[in-house]
N, C-alpha and C positions, 0 to 999 in steps of 0.2 A: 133611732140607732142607740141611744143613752140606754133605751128600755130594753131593748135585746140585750145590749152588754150586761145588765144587770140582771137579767135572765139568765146570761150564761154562765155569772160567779155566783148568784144564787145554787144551779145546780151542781157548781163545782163544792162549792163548799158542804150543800146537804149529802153529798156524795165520800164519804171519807176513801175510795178506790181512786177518785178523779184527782184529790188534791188540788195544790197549788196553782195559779194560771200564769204563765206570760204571758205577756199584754205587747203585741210592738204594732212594723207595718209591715204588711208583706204587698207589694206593688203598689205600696202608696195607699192600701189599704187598711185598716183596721183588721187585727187577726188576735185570736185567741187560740193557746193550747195549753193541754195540762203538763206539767211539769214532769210530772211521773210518766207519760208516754202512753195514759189507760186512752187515748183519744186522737184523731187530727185534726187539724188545723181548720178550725173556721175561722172566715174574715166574712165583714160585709162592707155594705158602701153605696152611695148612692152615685147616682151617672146622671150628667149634663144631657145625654145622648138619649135618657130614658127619667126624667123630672119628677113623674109620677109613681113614682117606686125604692124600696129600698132592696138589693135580693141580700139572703144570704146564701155563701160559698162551702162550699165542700168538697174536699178532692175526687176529680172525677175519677178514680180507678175505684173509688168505691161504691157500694151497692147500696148509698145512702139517700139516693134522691130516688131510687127502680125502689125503696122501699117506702120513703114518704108518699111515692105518687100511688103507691098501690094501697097501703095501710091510711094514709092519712091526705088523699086526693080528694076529700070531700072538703076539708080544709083550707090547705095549702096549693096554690099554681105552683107547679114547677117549670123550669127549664132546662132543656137537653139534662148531662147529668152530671151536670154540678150546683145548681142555683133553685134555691127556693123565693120566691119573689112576692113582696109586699106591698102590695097597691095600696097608696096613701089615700082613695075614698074609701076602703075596707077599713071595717076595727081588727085590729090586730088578734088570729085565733091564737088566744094565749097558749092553752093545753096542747095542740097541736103541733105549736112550734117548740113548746119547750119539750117535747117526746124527741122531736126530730134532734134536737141541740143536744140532750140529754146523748143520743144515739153516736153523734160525732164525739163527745166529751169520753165515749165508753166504747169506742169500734175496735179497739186492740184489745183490748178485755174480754170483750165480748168475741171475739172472733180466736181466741185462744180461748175462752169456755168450749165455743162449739166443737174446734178440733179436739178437744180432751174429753167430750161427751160422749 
C-alpha cells in the first residue's frame, strides 16, 4: 500500500496539470485526489474477506477499468469496474499500474481534451 501511495504523488508531482493531492479516508479507506480536479478519486485497501490481495479503486461510472482491462489486461487482473487487484504472490507490474493511476490522476483533463478535439 506504502508503495502505491508513493506511486501516486510521484505521478502527481511529475505531472504539473495533476498538482497537489489530498490524502484522507473515504469508507474507511485510503483515497487520493488532485486538488485541482485534473483526476478522481482513487482509494485502495486491503480486506480481511480477501488476505491475499490489495485492489485499487476507481469510480465505477468511469471507463478506467473497460480501459486497463483492454490496454493493459496482460498486466493487471481486474474486477467488475472499479477495482484493479494485487495479488500479494505477484511482484507488483510497476509500469502498468502507474499508466492506469496516471489515467485516474488525469480523467477530467483528459476527457475535456477529447471533447475539444
Amino acid at each position: 500500500m506504502l508503495t502505491i501511495r508513493g506511486w501516486i504523488f510521484d505521478i502527481a508531482q511529475s505531472d504539473q496539470t495533476i498538482g497537489p493531492l489530498t490524502e484522507s479516508l473515504k469508507w474507511g479507506e485510503p483515497a487520493w485526489r488532485a486538488k485541482s480536479g485534473s483526476g478522481i478519486t482513487i482509494r485502495a485497501d486491503w480486506k480481511a474477506k480477501t488476505p491475499d490481495q490489495v485492489m485499487v479503486f476507481f469510480d465505477c461510472k468511469t471507463d478506467l477499468i473497460d480501459r486497463t482491462r483492454s490496454l493493459l489486461s496482460a498486466d493487471l487482473t481486474c474486477e467488475g469496474n472499479r477495482a484493479i487487484i494485487l495479488p500479494f504472490d505477484q511482484p507488483l507490474t510497476e509500469q502498468a499500474l502507474k499508466t492506469a493511476l496516471g489515467w485516474a490522476l488525469t480523467y477530467h483533463l483528459d476527457r475535456k481534451a477529447a471533447g475539444s478535439a
